[in-house]
KEVEXSE-982699 format. One record per residue (C-alpha): residue number from 1; residue in three letters; y, x, z. Coordinates in steps of 0.001 Angstrom, whole numbers, plus 500000, padded with zeros to 6 digits. Layout:
<pts>
PT; NUM; ALA; Y; X; Z
...
</pts>
This chain:
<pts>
PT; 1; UNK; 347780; 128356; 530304
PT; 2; UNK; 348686; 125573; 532395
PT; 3; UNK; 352070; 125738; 534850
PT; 4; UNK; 352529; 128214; 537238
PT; 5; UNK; 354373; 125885; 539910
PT; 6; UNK; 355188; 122251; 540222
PT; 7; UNK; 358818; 123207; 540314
PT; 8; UNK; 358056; 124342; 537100
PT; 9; UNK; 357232; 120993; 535456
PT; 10; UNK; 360097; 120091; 534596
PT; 11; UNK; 361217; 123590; 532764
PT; 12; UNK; 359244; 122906; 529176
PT; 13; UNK; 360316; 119009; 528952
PT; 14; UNK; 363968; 120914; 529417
PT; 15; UNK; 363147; 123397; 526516
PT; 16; UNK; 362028; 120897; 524357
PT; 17; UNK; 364903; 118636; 524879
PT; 18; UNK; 367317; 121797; 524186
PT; 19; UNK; 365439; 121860; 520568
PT; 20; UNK; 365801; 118595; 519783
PT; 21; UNK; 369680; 119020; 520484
PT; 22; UNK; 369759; 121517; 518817
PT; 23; UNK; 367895; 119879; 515688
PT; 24; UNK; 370915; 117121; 516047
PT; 25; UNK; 373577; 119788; 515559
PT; 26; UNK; 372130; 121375; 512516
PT; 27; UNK; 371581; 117725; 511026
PT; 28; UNK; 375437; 117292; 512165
PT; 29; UNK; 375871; 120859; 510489
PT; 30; UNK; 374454; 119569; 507127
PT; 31; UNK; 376188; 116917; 507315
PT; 32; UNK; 379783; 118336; 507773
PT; 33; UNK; 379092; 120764; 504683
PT; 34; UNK; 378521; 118121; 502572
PT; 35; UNK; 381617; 116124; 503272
PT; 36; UNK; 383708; 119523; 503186
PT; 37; UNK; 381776; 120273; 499937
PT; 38; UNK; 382817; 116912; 498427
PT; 39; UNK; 386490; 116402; 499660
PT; 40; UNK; 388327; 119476; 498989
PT; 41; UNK; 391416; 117628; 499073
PT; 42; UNK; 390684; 115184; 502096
PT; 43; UNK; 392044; 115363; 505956
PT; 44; UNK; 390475; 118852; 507028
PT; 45; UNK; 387951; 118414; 509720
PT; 46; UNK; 388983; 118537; 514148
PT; 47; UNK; 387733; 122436; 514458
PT; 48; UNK; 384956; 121012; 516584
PT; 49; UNK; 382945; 119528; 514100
PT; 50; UNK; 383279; 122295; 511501
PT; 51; UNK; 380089; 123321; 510313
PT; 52; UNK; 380649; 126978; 512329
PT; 53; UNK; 381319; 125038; 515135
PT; 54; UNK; 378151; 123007; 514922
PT; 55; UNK; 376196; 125988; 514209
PT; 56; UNK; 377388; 127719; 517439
PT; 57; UNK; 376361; 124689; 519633
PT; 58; UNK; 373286; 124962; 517889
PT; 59; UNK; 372489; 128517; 518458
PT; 60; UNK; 373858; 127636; 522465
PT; 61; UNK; 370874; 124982; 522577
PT; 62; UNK; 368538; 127000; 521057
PT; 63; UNK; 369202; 129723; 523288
PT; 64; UNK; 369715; 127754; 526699
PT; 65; UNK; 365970; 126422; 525162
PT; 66; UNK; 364814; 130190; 524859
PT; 67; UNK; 365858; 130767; 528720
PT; 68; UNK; 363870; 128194; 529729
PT; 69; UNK; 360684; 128908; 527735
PT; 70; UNK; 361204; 132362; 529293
PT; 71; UNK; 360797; 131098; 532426
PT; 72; UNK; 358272; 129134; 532127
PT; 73; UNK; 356314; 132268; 530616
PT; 74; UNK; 357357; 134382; 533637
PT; 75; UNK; 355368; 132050; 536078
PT; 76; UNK; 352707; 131452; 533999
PT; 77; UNK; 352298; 135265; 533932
PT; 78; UNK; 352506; 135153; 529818
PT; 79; UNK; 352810; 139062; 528042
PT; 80; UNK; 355351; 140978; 529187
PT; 81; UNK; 355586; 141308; 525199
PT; 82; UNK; 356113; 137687; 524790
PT; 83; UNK; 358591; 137254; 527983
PT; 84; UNK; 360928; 140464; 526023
PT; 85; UNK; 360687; 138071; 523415
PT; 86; UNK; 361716; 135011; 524167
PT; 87; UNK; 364807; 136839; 526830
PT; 88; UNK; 365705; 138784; 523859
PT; 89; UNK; 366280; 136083; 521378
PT; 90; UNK; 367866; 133731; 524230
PT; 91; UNK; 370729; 136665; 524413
PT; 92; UNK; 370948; 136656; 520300
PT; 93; UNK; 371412; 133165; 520067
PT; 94; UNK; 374030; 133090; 522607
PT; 95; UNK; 375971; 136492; 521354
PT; 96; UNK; 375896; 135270; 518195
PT; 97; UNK; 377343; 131405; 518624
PT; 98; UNK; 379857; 133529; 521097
PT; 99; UNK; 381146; 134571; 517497
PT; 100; UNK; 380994; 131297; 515666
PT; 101; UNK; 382866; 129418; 518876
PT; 102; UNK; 386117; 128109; 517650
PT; 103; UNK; 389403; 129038; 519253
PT; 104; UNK; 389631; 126489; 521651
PT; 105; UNK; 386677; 127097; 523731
PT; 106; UNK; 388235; 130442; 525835
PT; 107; UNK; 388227; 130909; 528817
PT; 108; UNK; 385430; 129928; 531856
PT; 109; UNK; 382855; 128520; 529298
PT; 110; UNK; 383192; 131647; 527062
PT; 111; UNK; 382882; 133890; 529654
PT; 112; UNK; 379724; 131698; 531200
PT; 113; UNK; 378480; 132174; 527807
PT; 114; UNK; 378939; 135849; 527799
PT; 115; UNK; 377696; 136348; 531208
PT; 116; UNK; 374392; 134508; 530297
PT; 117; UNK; 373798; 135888; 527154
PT; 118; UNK; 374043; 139416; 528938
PT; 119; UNK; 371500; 138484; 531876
PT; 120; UNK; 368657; 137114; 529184
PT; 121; UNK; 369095; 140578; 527695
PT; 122; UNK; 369089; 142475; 530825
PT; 123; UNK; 365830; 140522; 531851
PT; 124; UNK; 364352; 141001; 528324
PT; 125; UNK; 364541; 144809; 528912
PT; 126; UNK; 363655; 144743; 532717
PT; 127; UNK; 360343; 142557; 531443
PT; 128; UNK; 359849; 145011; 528559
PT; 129; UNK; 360310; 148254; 530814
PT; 130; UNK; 357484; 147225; 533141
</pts>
């Protein structure tokens, strides 16, 4: 299955690049744990590099990665199974580091967040539906 369009070249480089972020935060994830698992007593970690915090932006990458594998299986005329997929996981990774997100991301990027998370589902029913 080769690509659908040259516009959509540059969609799986995108998706892979989303992984590997989101491969960094878990790493950074790990990472926090073990320093709050080892310093009970120490300066408590900036709320954005809590491990819940991490695992949200990790969940955003994976999902923003799940989008774009979506599209690129919607122009390369992949399953419709497949397509339900990949839209319906993009919308649980997002819902679900919507709950992890610490206080201080409100607002615009939460409600970006939101909005996405509800399209990828929307299309994963639309694609299932057909």
């Amino acid at each position: 299955m080769g690509y659908a369009t040259r516009d959509d070249v540059g969609v799986q480089p995108a998706a892979i690049g989303l992984q590997l972020a989101a491969g960094s935060f878990q790493a950074a994830r790990t990472h926090a744990e073990a320093i709050l698992s080892k310093a009970k007593s120490a300066t408590p970690l900036h709320e954005d590099v809590l491990p819940s915090s991490l695992r949200a932006l990790e969940l955003l990458a994976f999902g923003q990665a799940m989008c774009c594998f979506g599209l690129h299986a919607e122009a390369a005329g992949t399953s419709v199974g497949v397509q339900g997929k990949l839209w319906g996981q993009a919308a649980l990774d997002m819902r679900e580091a919507l709950d992890l997100l610490p206080g201080c991301a409100s607002g615009k990027p939460r409600a970006h967040i939101e909005s996405l998370a509800h399209a990828c589902l929307a299309r994963a029913h639309s694609t299932c539906s057909r």
